[in-house]
C-alpha positions as CSV (number, residue, x, y, z in Angstrom):
1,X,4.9,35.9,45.8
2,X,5.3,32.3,46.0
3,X,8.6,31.4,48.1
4,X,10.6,28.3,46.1
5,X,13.0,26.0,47.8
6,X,16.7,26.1,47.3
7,X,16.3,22.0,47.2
8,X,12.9,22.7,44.2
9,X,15.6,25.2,42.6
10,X,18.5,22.5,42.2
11,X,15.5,19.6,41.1
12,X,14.4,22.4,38.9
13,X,17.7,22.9,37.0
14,X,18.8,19.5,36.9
15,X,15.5,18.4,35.5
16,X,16.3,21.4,32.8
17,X,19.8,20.1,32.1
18,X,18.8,16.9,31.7
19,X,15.9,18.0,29.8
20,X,18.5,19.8,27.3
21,X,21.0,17.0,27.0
22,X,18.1,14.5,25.8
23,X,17.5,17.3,23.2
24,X,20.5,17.8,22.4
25,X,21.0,13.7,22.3
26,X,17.8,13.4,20.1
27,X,19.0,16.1,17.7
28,X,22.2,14.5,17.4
29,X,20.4,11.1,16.1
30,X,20.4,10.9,12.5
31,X,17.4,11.2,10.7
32,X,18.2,8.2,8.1
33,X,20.9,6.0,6.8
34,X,21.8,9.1,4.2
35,X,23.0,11.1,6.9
36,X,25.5,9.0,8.8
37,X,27.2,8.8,4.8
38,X,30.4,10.5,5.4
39,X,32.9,9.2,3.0
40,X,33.0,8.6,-0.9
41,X,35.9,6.4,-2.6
42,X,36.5,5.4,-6.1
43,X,36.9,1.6,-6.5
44,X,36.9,0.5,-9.8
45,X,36.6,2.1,-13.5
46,X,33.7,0.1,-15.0
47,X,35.1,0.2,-18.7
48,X,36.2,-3.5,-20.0
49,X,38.3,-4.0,-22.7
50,X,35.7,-3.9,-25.5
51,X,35.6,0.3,-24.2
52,X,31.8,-0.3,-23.3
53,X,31.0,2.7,-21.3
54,X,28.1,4.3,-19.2
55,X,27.2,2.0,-15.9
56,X,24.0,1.3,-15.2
57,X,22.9,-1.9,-12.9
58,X,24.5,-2.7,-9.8
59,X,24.2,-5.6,-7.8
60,X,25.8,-7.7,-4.7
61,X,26.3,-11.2,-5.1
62,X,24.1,-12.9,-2.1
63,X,26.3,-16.4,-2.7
64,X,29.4,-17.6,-4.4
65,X,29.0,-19.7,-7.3
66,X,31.2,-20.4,-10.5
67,X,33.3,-17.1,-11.0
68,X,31.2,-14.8,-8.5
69,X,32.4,-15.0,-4.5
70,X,29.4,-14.0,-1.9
71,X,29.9,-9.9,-1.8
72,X,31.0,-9.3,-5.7
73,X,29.9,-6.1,-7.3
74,X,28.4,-6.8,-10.9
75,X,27.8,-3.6,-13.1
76,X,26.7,-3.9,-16.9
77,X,27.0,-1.1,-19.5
78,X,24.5,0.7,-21.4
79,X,26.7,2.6,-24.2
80,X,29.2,0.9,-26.8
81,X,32.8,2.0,-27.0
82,X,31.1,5.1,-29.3
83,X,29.4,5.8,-26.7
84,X,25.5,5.1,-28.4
85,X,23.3,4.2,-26.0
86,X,21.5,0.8,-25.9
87,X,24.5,-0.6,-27.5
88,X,26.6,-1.8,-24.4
89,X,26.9,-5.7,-24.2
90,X,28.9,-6.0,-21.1
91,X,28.9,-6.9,-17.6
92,X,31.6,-6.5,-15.4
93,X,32.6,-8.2,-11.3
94,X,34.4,-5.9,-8.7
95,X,35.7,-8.2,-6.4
96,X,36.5,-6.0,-3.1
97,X,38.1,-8.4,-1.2
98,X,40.7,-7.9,-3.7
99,X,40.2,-5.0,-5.0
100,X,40.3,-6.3,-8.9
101,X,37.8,-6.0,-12.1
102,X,37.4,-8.7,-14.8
103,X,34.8,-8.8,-17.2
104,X,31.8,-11.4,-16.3
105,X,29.7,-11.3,-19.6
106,X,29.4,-10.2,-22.6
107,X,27.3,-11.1,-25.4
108,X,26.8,-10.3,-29.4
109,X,25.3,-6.5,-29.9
110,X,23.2,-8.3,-32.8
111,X,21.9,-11.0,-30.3
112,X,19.1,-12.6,-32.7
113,X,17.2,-13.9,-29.9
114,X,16.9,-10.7,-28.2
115,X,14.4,-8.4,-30.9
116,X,16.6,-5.1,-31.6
117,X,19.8,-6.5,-30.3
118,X,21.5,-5.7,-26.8
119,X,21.8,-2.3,-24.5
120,X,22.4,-3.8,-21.1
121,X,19.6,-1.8,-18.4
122,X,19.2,-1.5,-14.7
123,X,17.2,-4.2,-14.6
124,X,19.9,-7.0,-13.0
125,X,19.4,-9.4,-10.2
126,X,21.2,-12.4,-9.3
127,X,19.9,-15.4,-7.7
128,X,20.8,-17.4,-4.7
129,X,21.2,-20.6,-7.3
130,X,23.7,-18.5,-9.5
131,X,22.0,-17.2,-12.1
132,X,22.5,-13.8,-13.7
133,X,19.2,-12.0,-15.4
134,X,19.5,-9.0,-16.8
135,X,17.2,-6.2,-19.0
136,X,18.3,-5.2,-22.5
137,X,16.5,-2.3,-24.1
138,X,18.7,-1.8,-27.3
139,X,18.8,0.9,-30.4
140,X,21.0,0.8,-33.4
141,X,21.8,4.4,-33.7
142,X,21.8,5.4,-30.0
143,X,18.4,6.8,-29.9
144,X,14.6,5.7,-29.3
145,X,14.1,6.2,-33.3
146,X,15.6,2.5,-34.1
147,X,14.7,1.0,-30.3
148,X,14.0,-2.7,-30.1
149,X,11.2,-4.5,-27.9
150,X,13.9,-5.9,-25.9
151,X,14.5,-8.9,-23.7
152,X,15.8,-10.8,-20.7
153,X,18.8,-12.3,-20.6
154,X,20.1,-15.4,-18.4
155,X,23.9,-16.1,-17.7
156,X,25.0,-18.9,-15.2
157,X,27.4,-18.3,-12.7
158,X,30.6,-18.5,-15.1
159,X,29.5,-15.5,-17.4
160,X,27.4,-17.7,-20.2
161,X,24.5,-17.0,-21.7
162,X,22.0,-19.6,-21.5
163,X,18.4,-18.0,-22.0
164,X,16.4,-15.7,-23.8
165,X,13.0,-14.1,-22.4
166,X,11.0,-12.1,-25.2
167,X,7.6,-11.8,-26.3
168,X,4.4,-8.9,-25.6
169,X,4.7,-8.0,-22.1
170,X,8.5,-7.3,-22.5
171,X,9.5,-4.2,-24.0
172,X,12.2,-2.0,-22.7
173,X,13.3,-3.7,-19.5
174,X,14.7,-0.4,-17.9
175,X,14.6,-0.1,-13.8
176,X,16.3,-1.8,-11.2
177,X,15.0,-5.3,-10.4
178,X,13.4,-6.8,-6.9
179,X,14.0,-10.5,-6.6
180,X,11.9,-12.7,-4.0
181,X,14.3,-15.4,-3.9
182,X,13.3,-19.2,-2.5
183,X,15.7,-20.8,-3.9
184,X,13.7,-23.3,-6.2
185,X,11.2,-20.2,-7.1
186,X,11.7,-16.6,-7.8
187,X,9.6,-13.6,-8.3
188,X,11.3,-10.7,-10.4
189,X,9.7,-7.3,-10.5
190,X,10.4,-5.5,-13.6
191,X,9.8,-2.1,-14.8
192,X,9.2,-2.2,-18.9
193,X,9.3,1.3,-20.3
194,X,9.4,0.9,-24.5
195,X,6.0,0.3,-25.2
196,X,5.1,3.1,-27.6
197,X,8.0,5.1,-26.6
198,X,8.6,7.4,-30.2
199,X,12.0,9.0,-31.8
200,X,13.5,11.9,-29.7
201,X,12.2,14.0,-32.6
202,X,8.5,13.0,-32.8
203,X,8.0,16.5,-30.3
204,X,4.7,17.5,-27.9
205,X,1.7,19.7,-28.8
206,X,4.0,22.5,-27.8
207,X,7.1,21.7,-29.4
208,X,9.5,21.5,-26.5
209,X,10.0,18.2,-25.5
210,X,9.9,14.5,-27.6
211,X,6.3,13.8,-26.6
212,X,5.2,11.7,-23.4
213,X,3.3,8.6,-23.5
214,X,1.7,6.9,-20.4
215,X,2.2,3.1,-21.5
216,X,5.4,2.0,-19.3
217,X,4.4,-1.0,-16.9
218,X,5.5,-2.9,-13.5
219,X,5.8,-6.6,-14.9
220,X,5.9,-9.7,-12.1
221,X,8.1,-12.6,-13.7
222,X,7.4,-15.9,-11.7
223,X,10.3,-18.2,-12.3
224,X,11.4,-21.5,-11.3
225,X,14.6,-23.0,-10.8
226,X,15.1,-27.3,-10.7
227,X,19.1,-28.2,-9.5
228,X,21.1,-28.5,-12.8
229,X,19.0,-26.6,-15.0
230,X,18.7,-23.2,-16.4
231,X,16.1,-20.7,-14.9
232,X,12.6,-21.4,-16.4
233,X,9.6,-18.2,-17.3
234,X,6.8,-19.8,-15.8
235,X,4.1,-16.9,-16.2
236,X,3.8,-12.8,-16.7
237,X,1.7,-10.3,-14.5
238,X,1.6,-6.9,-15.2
239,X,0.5,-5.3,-11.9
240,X,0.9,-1.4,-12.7
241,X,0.6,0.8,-15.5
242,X,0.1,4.2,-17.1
243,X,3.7,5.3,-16.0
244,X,5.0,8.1,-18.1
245,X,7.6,7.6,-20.5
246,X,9.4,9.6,-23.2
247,X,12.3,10.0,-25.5
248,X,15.2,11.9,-24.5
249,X,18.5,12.7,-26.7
250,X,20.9,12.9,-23.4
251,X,19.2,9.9,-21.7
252,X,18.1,7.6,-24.0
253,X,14.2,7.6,-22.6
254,X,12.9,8.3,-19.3
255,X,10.4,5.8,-17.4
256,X,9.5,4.0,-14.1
257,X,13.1,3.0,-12.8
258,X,13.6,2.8,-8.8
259,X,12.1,-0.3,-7.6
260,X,12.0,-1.1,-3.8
261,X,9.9,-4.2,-1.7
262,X,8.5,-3.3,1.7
263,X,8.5,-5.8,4.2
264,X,4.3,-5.6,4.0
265,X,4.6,-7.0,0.4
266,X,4.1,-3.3,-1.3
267,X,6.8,-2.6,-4.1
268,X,7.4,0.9,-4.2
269,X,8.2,2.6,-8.1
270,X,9.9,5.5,-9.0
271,X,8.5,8.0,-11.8
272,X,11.3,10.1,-13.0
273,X,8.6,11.9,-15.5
274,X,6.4,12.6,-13.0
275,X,9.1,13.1,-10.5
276,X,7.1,11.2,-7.7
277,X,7.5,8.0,-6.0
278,X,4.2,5.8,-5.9
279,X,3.5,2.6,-4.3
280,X,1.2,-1.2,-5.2
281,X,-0.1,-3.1,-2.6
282,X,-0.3,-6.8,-2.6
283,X,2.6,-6.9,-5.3
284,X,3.6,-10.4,-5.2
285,X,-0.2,-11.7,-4.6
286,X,-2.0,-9.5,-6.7
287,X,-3.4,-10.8,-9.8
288,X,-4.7,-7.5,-11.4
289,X,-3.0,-3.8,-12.4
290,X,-2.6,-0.9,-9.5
291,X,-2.4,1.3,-12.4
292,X,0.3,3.9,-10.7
293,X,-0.4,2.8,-7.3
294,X,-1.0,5.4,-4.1
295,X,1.5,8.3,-4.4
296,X,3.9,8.5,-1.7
297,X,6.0,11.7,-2.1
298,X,6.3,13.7,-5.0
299,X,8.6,17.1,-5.8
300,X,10.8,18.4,-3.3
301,X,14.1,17.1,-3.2
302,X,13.7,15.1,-5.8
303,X,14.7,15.4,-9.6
304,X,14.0,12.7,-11.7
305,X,14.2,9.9,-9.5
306,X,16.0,6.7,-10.6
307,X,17.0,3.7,-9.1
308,X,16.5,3.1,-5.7
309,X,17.1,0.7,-2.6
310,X,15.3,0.0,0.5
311,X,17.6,0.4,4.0
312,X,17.6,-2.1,6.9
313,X,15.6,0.4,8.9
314,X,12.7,0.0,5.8
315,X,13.5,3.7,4.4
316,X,13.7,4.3,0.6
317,X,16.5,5.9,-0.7
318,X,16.6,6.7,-4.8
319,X,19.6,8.3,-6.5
320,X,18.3,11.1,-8.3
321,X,19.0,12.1,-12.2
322,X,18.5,15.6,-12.7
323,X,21.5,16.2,-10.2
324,X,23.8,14.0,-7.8
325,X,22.1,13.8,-5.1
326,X,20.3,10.9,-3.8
327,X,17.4,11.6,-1.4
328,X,15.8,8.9,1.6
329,X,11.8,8.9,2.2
330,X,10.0,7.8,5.0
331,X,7.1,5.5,2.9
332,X,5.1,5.4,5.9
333,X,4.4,8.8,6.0
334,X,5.5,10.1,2.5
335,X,8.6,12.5,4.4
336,X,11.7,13.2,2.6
337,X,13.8,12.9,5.1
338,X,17.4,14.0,3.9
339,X,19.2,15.1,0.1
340,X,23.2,14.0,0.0
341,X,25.0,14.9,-2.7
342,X,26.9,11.4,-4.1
343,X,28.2,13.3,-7.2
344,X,28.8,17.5,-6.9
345,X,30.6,17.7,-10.8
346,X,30.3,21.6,-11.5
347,X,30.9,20.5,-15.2
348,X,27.2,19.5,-15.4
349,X,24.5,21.7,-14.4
350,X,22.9,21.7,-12.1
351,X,25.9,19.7,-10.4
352,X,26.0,16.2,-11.2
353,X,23.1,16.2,-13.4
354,X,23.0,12.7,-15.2
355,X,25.5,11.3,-13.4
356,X,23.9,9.1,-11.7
357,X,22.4,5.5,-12.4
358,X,22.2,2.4,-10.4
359,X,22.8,2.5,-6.1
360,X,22.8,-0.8,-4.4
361,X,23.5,-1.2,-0.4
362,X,26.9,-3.0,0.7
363,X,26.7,-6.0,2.4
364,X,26.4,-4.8,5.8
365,X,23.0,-2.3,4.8
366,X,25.3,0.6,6.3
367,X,26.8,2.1,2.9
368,X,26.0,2.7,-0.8
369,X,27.7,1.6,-4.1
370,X,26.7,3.8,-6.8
371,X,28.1,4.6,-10.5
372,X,29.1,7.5,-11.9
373,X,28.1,7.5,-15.3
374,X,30.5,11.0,-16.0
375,X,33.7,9.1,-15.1
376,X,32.3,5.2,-15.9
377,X,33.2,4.1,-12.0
378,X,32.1,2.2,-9.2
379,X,32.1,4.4,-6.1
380,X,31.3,3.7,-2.2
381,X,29.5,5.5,0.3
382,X,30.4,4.7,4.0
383,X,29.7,5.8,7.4
């Protein structure tokens, strides 16, 4: 038998206990920006006075200009006051260095420039030079049956509208957009998920569910931006397509929402349908479709993805539909990393389930605003 040193026996166990407290150290790392998410607070009902109801877009003012300070929270609404969807016509600015909401925009539900009329979407940005674009996918009786093709709209920094954006690659502007922002140019990254989309009561070959058509697209908007004037379309790329799409009587239609830019120029697109998250390379260069792109991650935690946002440390994180939590991915090597529940209602089955919309991070990338469609409110996530 081998004799050991009383001096190897202490080196032994101290190289063990320090062996165990870098363990213990690792372990105690979180594994994403979801997990270091410890408290939720209600800010701000979302409902202006015109009763508009069910918040979809969120977005974080990245300057001050005209009624919008640097840090503002704009949300817009999808439903009228009778709650139809594709009927909302509002947008509305949380202000949280004062804690107050005031309505920012609203236009005419009949909007004659915009084919079908107005239902405020996901898709908002606002640019460093002011101005306010957002998606409208409109109906007349709340359902896909009487949808309209759709448009952009353009507000300056006051709340006005000043533009129109229509024609044949628009239809259904739906998820959350991804701005490139120079200042004097700007590339907007827009999902479009009408085209072809039928009534919620045209059903499948089986008779279960309205029936699913694979015509939604990824559309690249290249815009430009001279001091003094309004934002001007100067062309239209469509650089994916085939996403699935469909009718839904609870949620309108489902189609590509979630949105997210890499830093290696790859936009990454959610596919609530599919339930899978799938990504296009070159998406700001490309001059051709990626059809559906590479998939990244697919199943598991989530359930019916929705919009999503890309974290500081360049994970994805995409608030899910099907229930309140909102799951972060590792696009480098496809891992879900970590499901949080943002929304845990018990009145909706499975908990949460369609409560969830729009997710934006807060100014300092270490905490979430998201809506609660249930309650029409603008909640925070923090550390």
């Amino acid at each position: 038998m081998k004799t050991v040193s009383l001096h190897h026996l202490i080196g032994l166990t101290l190289a063990a206990a320090f062996g165990l407290a870098a363990l213990n150290s690792s372990a105690a790392e979180p594994r994403g920006m979801l997990e270091t998410i410890k408290h939720h607070k209600t800010l701000a009902s979302t409902i202006p006075d015109n009763g508009d109801v069910n918040p979809y877009a969120i977005v974080v003012a990245p300057v001050s200009a005209g009624a919008i300070e640097k840090d503002d929270v704009l949300i817009d609404n999808f439903n009228n006051i009778s709650n139809l969807q594709g009927t909302g016509t509002t947008i509305v600015r949380y202000r949280p260095s004062t804690k107050e909401t005031k309505l920012f925009a609203q236009v005419p539900q009949t909007l004659k420039e915009c084919p079908g009329g107005v239902g405020l979407t996901t898709a908002m940005s606002m640019l460093k030079s002011g101005w306010v674009i957002v998606g409208s996918t409109p109906s007349k009786d709340g359902t896909t049956a009487t949808k309209g093709d759709g448009c952009m709209l353009v507000f300056d920094a006051n709340g006005h509208h000043v533009a129109t954006w229509a024609g044949p690659t628009i239809n259904g502007p739906w998820g959350n957009m991804v701005t490139i922002d120079h200042g004097d140019k700007a590339t907007l990254f827009i999902s479009m998920a009408g085209f072809g989309v039928q009534g919620p009561k045209v059903l499948d070959a089986d008779g279960q569910y309205p029936v699913t058509v694979r015509n939604a697209t990824v559309l690249r908007l290249e815009v430009s931006i001279s001091e003094g004037k309004q934002p001007v379309l100067e062309s239209q790329t469509v650089i994916g397509d085939g996403f699935a799409q469909r009718a839904d009587m609870d949620n309108f239609l489902f189609g590509p929402t979630g949105l997210a830019l890499g830093s290696d120029d790859t936009l990454y697109v959610t596919d609530g349908l599919d339930n899978e998250i799938t990504a296009i390379a070159n998406a700001s260069t490309r001059t051709d479709s990626a059809g559906k792109g590479r998939v990244v991650t697919k199943d598991g935690l989530l359930g019916w993805p929705l919009a999503m946002v890309m974290t500081p440390a360049g994970h994805l994180i995409v608030a899910n539909g099907k229930n309140g939590q909102a799951v972060e991915i590792d696009p480098a090597s496809g891992k879900q990393i970590y499901g949080h529940w943002l929304d845990s209602n018990q009145a909706q089955s499975p908990p949460g389930n369609g409560d969830l919309f729009g997710i934006a991070l807060t100014p300092d990338g270490k905490g979430l605003y998201y809506v609660e469609d249930d309650v029409n409110a603008l909640v925070v996530g923090t550390p």
